[in-house]
C-alpha positions as a printed NumPy array, in Angstrom:
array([[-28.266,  -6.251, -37.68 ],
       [-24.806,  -7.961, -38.01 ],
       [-23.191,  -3.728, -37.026],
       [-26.012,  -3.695, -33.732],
       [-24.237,  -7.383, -32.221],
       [-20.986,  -6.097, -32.911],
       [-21.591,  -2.815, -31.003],
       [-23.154,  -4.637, -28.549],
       [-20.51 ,  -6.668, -28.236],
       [-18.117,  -3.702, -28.118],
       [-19.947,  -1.781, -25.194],
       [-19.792,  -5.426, -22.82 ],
       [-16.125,  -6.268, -23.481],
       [-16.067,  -1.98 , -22.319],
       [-18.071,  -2.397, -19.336],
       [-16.653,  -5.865, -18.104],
       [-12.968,  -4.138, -19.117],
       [-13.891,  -1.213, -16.403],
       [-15.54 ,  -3.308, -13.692],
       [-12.579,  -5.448, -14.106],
       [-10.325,  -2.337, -12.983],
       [-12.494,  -1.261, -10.285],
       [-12.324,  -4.589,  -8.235],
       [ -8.952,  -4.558,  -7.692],
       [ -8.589,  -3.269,  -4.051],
       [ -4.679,  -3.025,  -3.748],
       [ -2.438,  -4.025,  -1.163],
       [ -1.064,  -3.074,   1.96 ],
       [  1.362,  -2.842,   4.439],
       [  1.145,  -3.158,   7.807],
       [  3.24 ,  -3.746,  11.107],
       [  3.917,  -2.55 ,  14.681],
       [  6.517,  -0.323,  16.119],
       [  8.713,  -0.457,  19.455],
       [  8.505,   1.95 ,  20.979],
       [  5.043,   3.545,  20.602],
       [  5.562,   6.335,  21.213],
       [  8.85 ,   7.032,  18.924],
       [  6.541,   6.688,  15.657],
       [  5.505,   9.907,  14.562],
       [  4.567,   9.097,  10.569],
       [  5.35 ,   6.36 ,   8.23 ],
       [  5.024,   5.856,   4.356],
       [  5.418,   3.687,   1.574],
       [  7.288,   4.795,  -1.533],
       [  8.042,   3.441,  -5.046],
       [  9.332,   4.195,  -8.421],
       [  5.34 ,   5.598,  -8.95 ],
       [  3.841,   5.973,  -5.818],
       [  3.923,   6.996,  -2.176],
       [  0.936,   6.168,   0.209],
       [  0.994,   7.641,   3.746],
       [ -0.074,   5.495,   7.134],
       [ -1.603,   5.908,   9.908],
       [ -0.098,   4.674,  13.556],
       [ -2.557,   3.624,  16.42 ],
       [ -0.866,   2.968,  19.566],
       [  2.799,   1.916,  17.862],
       [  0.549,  -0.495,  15.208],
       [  0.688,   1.191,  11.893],
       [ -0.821,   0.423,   8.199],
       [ -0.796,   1.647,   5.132],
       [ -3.395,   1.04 ,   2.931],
       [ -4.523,   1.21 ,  -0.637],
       [ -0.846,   0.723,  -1.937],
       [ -0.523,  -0.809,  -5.666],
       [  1.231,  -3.655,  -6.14 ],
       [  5.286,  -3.61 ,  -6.54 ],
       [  8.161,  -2.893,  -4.566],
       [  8.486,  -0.355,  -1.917],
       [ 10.607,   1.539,   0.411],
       [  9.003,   1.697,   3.913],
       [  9.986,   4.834,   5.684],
       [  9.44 ,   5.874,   9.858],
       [  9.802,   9.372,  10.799],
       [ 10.915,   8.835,  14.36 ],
       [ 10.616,  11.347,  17.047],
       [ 13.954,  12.786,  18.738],
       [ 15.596,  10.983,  20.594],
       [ 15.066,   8.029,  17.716],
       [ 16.58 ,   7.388,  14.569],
       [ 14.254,   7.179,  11.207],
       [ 13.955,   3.616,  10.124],
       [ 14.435,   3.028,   6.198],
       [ 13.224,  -0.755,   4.672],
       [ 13.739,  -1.507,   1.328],
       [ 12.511,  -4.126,  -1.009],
       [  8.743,  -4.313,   0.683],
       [  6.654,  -6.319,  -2.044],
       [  3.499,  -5.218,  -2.244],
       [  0.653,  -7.851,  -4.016],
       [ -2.665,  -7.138,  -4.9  ],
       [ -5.56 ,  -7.431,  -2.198],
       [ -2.921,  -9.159,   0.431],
       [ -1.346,  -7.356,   3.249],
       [  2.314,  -7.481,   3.423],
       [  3.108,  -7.874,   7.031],
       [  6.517,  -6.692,   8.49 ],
       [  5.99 ,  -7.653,  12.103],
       [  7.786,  -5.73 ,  14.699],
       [  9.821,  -2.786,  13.848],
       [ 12.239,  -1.805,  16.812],
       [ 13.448,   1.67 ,  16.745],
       [ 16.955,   2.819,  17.638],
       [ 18.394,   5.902,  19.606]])
């Protein structure tokens, strides 16, 4: 009896362990770019990850990112320079905003 509550015990601490894990959504980062039509891709990259975006109409996001510190990178079209930000913190299930992001020729 007493080795059945202790199992029992065993498998719920496992299963609220693993649900536990599986609620945590991430972060993200989001922001526009100026101008629109200079963006071509953008990503977000760390000491253990690197999460690509997706640009609508010179707004972009990037979704699903784990929280910690980043490096933001734009891949600008020609005649535009790439745009590098570092230090981007990231924190679990809040979106990191970094407003308006003017590129340069």
């Amino acid at each position: 009896m007493k080795n059945t509550k202790i199992g029992l015990l065993a498998i719920v601490i496992t299963a609220a362990g693993l649900f536990a894990f599986r609620t945590m959504q991430g972060g993200s980062i989001k922001g526009t770019i100026t101008p629109s039509e200079a963006a071509g891709q953008v990503w977000a990259i760390s000491a253990t990850d690197t999460v690509k975006g997706s640009i609508q109409q010179g707004a972009f996001e990037i979704p699903n990112a784990k929280a910690g510190m980043y490096k933001v990178y734009i891949d600008a079209t020609d005649p535009y320079k790439d745009f590098v930000k570092e230090g981007v913190q990231v924190s679990e299930g809040i979106p990191t905003d970094l407003g308006e992001i003017r590129l340069t020729k």
